[in-house]
N, C-alpha and C positions, 0 to 999 in steps of 0.2 A: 537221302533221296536226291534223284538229281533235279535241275531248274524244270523243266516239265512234266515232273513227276508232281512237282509241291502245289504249282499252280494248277493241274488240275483236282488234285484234292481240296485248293484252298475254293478255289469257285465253286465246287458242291458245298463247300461247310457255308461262304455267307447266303446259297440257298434256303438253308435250315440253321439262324442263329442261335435260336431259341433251345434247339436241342443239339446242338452237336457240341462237343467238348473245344474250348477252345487250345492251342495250340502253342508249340513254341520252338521256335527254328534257329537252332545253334550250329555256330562254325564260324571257320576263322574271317578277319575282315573282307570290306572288298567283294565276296563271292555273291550277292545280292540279296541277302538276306532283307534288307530293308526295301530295294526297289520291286519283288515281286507282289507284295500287297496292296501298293500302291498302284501297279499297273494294274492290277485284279480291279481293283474298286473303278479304276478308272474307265478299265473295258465292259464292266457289268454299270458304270453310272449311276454309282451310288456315291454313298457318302464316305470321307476321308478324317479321321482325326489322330494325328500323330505325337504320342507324349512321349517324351525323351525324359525316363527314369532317373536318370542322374543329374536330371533340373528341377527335379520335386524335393518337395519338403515333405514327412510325412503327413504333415497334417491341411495338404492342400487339394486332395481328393474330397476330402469330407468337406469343404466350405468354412465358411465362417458361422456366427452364430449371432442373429439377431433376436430383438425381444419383440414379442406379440402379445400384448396383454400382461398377461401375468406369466408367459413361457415363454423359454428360448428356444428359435427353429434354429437350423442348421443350414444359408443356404449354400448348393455344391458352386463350383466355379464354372465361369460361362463354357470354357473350354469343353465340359464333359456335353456329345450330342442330347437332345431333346426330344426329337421327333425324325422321321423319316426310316431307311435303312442305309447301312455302311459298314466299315471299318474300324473300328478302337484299337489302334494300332501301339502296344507297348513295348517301343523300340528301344534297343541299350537297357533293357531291365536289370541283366546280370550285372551291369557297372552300377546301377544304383546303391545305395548303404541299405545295411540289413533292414535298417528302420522303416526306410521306403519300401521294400520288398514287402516288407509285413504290412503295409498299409495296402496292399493288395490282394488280400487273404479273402475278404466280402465280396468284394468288386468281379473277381475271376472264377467264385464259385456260386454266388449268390447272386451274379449281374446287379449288384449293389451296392451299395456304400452307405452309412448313414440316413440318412431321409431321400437320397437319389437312388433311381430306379433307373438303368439303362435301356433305352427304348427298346421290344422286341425283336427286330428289324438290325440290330448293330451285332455285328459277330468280331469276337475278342482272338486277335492274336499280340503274341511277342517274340522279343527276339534278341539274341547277346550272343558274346563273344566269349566262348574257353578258355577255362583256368590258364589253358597249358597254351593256350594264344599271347599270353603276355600282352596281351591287352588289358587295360584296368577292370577287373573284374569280382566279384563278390561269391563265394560259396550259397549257392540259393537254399532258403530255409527246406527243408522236408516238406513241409507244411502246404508252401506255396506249389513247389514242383509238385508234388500230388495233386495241383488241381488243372494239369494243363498233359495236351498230348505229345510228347518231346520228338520232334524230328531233328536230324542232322544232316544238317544240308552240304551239299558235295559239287564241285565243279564237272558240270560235264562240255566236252568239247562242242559237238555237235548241238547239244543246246545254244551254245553260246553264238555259232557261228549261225544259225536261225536270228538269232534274236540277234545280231547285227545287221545283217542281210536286209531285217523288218524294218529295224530303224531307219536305217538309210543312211546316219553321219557317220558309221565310224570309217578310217579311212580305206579305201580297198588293199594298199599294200599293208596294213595291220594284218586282215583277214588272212589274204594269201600266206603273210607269214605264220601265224599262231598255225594254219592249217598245215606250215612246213614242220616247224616246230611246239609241236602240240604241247610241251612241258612249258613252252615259255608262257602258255594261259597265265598259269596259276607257279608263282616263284616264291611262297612264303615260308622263311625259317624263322623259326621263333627266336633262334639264339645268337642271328646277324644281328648288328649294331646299327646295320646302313637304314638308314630311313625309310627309303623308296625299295620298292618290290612290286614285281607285278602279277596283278590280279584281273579279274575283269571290270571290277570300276579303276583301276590306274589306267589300264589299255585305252579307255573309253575317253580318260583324261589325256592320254596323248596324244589321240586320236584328234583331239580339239587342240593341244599345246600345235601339231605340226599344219592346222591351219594359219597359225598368229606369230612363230618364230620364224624367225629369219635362219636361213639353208646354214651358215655360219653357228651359229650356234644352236642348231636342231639337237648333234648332239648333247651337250649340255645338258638341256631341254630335258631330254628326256631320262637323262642319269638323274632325272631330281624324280622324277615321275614313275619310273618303271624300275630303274636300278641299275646299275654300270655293264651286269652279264647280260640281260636281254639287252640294253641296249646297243652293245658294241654284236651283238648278234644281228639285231634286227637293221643295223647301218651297213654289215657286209650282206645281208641280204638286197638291200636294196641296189647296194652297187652291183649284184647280178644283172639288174634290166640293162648294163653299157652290155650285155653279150648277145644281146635281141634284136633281130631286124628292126628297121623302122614300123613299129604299130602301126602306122597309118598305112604300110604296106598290106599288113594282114589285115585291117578292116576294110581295105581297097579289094581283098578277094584272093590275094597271096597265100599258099599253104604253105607253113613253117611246122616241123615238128623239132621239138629240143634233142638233142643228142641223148640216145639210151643211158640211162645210170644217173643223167642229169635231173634230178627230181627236184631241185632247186631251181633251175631256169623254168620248170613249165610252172611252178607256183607264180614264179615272177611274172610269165608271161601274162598268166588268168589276171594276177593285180592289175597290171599295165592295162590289157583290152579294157578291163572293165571300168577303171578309168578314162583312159580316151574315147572312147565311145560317145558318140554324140547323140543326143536324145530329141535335137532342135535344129530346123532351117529357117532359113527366110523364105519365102515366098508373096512374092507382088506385094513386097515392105512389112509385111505381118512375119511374127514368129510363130511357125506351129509346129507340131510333132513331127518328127523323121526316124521312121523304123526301120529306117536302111543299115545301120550297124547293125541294130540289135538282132534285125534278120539274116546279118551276115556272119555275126556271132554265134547264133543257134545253130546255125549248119555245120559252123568251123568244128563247133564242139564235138558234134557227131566224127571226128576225125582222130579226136583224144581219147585216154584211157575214159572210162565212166565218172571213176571218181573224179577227173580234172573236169570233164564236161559238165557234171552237174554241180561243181563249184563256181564254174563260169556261170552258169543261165543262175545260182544262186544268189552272186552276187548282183547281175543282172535285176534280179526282183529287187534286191535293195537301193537301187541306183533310180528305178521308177517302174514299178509295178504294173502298173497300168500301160504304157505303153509297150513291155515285155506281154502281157495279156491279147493284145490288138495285132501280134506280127501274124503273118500268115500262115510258118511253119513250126507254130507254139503247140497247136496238137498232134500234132505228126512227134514231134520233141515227145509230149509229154505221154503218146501212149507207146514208143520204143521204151521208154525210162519208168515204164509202170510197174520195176520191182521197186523202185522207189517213190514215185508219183504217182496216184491212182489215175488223177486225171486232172485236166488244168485247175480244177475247181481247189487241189492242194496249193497250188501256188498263191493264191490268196492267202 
């Protein structure tokens, strides 16, 4: 399944924890198998608890055991929730030892452990990484896997570029390129030696290395980060933008189209606008809002194929939402593009 496919399944299940079978999301690093439940809990505002399987012992589920009288309780460790609703998040399970696995046989079928009772309100997933990932991994018992719903999570492009777009950090020329070169998302061979590969959490990490490195050693940079073939890709790409007019001339109201066949220079172009773009003026000493690009943007778009134009007002929402919301030619935009956009109300 791909990234919006899991998240919407996973938001109905912590609706119904109590009944829904919980779950377990396999594939290879990187693709976000751990940040999508996190962000689930975080946009429904519940509860979060993340236990990394391969820092348990088994017998740290069940507690310790003190005496009361003449018998011994069992108490669990603070770590397991208590009250409220949330996430029980069992992350890296598959790297865990067989032994740990099986200490989760009660806990994932019976929302129990020993004398702990998982509050009704907490819905259980997990999640690891493939034998054939060559990542440290364990053969999961029969036993365990029977008790959980197994999905295999998959990189989708269009996913990805939403959820950059949302966030707002990653950087614009990442975007514009992975949209050039859609294979460079996701570069993982299980039988390269090299370190770095890129995935969509390395992208997201370079995406922050090219805030804090210096231009000089950007490259470098990023062969640690993403790997030496994206990298020396994604470096001839950026030197495309020396073949573009002055950006400040196209947000000044100038109409440039790239040369036909040139499918590289209009990605570049979308990165560049939607970097320079200015979001803010002065006025009588105060800073306030200025949708003078943004609105000169939207138009321009309308002069590009579809798919470039609605990767520009894309990126546009990631850059600040709210002021792409306030221009004045955002519905007019959004009901020409309503085989894509129903109505501004999607852009949120």
């Amino acid at each position: 399944m791909f990234p919006k496919q899991v998240t919407s399944i996973l938001e109905r299940a912590v609706d119904a924890p109590d009944t829904t079978p919980p779950m377990f999301f396999w594939g290879p690093p990187g693709i976000g198998k751990s940040a999508i439940p996190k962000q689930v809990a975080h946009d429904k505002k519940i509860g979060f608890v993340d236990l990394r399987g391969p820092l348990l012992d088994p017998t740290d589920l069940r507690g310790i055991p003190t005496v009361l009288g003449d018998k011994a309780k069992w108490l669990p460790p603070s770590f397991l929730p208590t009250e409220g609703k949330g996430i029980l998040f069992l992350d890296e399970l598959a790297s865990a030892p067989p032994l740990v696995q099986a200490s989760m046989y009660q806990l994932t079928l019976d929302r129990a452990i020993g004398e702990y009772t998982l509050p009704d309100g907490w819905y259980i997933i997990a999640a690891g990484n493939r034998i054939e990932d060559r990542s440290v991994s364990y053969r999961m018992p029969t036993a365990l896997a029977n008790r959980f719903t197994h999905v295999n999570f998959e990189v989708n492009l269009d996913d990805w570029i939403d959820w950059a777009a949302r966030v707002g950090h990653v950087n614009p020329n990442i975007i514009g390129f992975i949209r050039f070169k859609p294979d460079m998302l996701w570069a993982f061979n299980p039988e390269s030696s090299e370190k770095a590969f890129a995935s969509p959490r390395s992208w997201d990490f370079a995406s922050r290395m090219i805030k804090v490195a210096p231009t000089k050693l950007l490259p470098e940079i990023l062969n640690g980060t993403v790997g030496t073939g994206c990298t020396s890709e994604f470096m001839a790409f950026l030197k495309i933008q020396t073949e573009l007019p002055p950006i400040d001339d196209i947000l000044s109201g100038l109409d440039f189209v790239p040369p036909k066949g040139r499918m590289d220079l209009r990605y570049a172009m979308i990165s560049a606008l939607a970097t320079r773009a200015k979001t803010e003026k002065i006025e009588k000493g105060k800073t306030v809002p200025d949708t003078t690009h943004f609105t000169r943007l939207i138009d321009f778009s309308e002069s590009m194929e579809a798919e470039f134009g609605v990767l520009l007002v894309t990126m546009l929402i990631g850059k600040d939402q709210g002021l792409l919301l306030s221009c004045p030619n955002i519905d007019k935009w959004a009901r020409c593009h309503s085989d894509v956009i129903v109505n501004k109300k999607e852009l949120v």
